[in-house]
N, C-alpha and C positions, 0 to 999 in steps of 0.2 A: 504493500500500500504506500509505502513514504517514497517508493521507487518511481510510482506511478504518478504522484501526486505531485514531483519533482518532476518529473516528464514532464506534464502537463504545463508546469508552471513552465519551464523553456521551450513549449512551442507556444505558447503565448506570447514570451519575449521574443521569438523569431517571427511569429506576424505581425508585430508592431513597428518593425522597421518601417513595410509600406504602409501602416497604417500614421506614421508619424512624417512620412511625405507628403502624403496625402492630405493632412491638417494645414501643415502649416504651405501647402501652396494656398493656401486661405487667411491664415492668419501671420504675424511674421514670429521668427524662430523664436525670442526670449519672451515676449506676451505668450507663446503658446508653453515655453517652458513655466514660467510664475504660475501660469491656471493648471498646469500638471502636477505640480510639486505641492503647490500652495494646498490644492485641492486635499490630496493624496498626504499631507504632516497633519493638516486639519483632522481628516478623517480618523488618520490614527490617533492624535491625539484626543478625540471625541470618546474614543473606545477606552479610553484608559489617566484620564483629565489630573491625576495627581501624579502620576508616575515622572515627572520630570523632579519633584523632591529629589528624586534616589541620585541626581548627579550633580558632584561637589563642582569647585570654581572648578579644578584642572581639568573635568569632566567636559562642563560647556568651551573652556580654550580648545583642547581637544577634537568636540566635535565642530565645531567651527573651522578649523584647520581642513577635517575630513568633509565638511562639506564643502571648502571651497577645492580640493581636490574632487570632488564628486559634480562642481559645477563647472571645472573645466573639463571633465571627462562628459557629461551630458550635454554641453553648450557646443563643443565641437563635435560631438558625433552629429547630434540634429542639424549643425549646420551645414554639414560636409554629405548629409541624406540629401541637400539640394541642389547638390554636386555627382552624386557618384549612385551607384543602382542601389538599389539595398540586397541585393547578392552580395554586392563587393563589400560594403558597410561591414555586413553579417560576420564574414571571414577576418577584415581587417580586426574588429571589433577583437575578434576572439584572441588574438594575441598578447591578450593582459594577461593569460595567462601563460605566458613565455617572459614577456618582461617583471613581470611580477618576482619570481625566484632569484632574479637577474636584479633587478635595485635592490631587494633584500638582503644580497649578496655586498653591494656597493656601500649602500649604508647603514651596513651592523657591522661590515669587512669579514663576512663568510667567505670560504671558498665558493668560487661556481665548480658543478659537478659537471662532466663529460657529459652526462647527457640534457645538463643544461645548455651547455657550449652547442650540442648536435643541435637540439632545437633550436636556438636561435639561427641555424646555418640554414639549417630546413626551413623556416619562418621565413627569412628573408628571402630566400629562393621562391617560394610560395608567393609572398609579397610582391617582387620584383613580374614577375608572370601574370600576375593580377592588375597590378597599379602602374606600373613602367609606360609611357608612351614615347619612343623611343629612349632617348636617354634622361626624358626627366618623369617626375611621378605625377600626375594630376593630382590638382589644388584638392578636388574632394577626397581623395586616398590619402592626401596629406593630414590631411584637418581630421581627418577616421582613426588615422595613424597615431597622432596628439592624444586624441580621446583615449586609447588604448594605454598607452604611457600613465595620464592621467588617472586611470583607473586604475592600474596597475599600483602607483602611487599611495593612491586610497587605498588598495586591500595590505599595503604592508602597514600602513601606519595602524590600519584599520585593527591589524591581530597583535599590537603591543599595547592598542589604547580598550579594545573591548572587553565584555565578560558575558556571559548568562544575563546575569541579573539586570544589568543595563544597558543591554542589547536595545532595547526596543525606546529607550527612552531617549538615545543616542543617534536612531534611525532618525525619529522625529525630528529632531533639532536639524540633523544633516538634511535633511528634506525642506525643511522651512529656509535654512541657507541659502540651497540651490532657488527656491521660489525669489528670497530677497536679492538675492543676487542679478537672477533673471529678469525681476524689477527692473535695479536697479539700469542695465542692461539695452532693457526693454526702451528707455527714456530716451537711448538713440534709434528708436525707429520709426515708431509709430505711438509708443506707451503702450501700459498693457492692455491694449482693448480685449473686451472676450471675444469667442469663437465666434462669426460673423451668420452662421447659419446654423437651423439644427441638426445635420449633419456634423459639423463641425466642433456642435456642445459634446454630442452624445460619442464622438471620438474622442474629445478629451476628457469627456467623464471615464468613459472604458481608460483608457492609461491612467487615467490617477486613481480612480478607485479597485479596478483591477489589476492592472499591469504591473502598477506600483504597488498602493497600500496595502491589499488583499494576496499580491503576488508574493511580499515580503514577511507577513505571516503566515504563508502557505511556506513557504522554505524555511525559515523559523523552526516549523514544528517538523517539517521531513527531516532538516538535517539534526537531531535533538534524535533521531531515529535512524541515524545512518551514519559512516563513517564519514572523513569530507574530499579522503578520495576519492568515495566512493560517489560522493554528491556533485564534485569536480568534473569526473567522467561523463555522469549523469549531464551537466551542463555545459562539456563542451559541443554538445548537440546544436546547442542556438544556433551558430553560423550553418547548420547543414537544414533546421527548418525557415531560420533565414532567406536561407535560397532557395528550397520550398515554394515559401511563397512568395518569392519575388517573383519567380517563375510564371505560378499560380494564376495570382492577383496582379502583377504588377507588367507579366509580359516582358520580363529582365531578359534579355540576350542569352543565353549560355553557351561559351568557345569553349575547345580545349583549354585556353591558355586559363581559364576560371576555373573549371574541374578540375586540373592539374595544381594548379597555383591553389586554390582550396584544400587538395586532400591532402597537400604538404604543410600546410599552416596544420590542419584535426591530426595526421602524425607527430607533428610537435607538439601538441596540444599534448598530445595522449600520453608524446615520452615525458613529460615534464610532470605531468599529473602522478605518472606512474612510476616514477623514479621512484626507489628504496631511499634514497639520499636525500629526498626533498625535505628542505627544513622548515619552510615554512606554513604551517598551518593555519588557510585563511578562508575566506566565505566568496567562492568566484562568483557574484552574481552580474556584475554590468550588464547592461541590456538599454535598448530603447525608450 
């Protein structure tokens, strides 16, 4: 059941790629980001209204830090979706966890393991086949590229600064960040108008109250139920229903050089998750 229920939760994150194309060709990128985010800390903190007691000052420095890593990893992936297919997004995306072991490494000064080293060779090769347009990368696989780093970021600080207990009070705040952020953000474009039509509400009701808030205590409780290799594994799927439905929904292209360039990023994916050596134990969720 927490196997399934984790499933689930990552093919959800892999159709909200084109579903977060699709919004914001309507509204612009940080107005759609605020009504996501804002929506989706609200809602959780509605469910649980005193739980923010439980976190002392270093507690909120903290998540303030991880949610402005969490609002560079979501500001550039949505805005690099208006650039690049959400095939490509989907894979580029999944490379946080490759780099993730990798800054872990840089800033605690761990050894990198060989097969962290393989994966990142593999990753880039994958990368390079995907995103390459002759010899430079397009601006959207660039900015995909950032988000992944970013995220990446976020899950190493994310497993020195969290616990159980304040898990979820932590989420909130990091949620509410990325909203004020994307406010703040928002004031160069248009400000945050809401979604212009009701298509538009009812897509971003679904990401913030499913995708996000609902999606984040649905893995919550799977991974409380499972190992996080084992829930790792489990979610390095996104980029392959990712492409799914881009495919699906979105009518995305698919070359060799994606297939190829894909299955070499989910081999890295796989070695790195699957390393006996892997030292850090973190919560891979980024998504859309």
């Amino acid at each position: 059941m927490p196997t399934l229920l984790l499933l689930a939760v990552t093919a959800v994150w892999g159709a909200t790629f084109v579903l977060v194309q699709d919004v914001t060709d309507e509204i612009a990128v940080f107005a759609f980001l605020f009504w996501r985010f804002g929506l989706a800390g609200l809602a959780l903190l509605l469910l649980r209204p005193t739980c923010l007691r439980l976190l002392s000052a270093a507690d909120w420095r903290h998540a303030l830090y991880l949610g402005l890593f969490l609002s560079l990893g979501y500001g550039a992936q949505t805005v690099g979706l208006r650039y690049t297919s959400a095939t490509v997004a989907g894979f580029i995306t999944g490379m946080f966890v490759v780099f993730t072991p990798i800054l872990a490494a840089i800033i605690y000064r761990r050894r990198i393991s060989l097969a962290a080293w393989s994966a990142v060779i593999l990753a880039a090769v994958g990368l390079a086949l995907i995103s390459l347009q002759g010899f430079s990368i397009g601006f959207g696989e660039a900015l995909v590229l950032l988000c992944a780093v970013g995220f990446a970021a976020h899950l190493v600080f994310l497993s020195e600064w969290t616990s159980t207990r304040k898990a979820y009070p932590l989420t909130i705040v990091q949620l509410l960040v990325v909203a004020l952020v994307s406010l703040i953000f928002s004031l160069f474009e248009d400000g945050p108008t809401p979604p212009p039509s009701p298509s538009a509400w009812l897509a971003t009701a679904f990401l913030a109250l499913i995708a996000t808030a609902a999606a984040y205590l649905a893995q919550s409780w799977a991974q409380a139920h499972m190992t996080s290799t084992r829930a790792a594994v489990v979610l390095t799927m996104e980029p392959v229903f990712a492409g799914v439905f881009g495919v699906l929904l979105a009518g995305d292209e698919i070359t060799w050089r994606t297939v190829l360039g894909g299955a070499l990023i989910l081999v890295a994916m796989y070695l790195v998750e699957l390393s006996p050596s892997r030292k850090v134990d973190y919560d891979p969720s980024p998504h859309p």
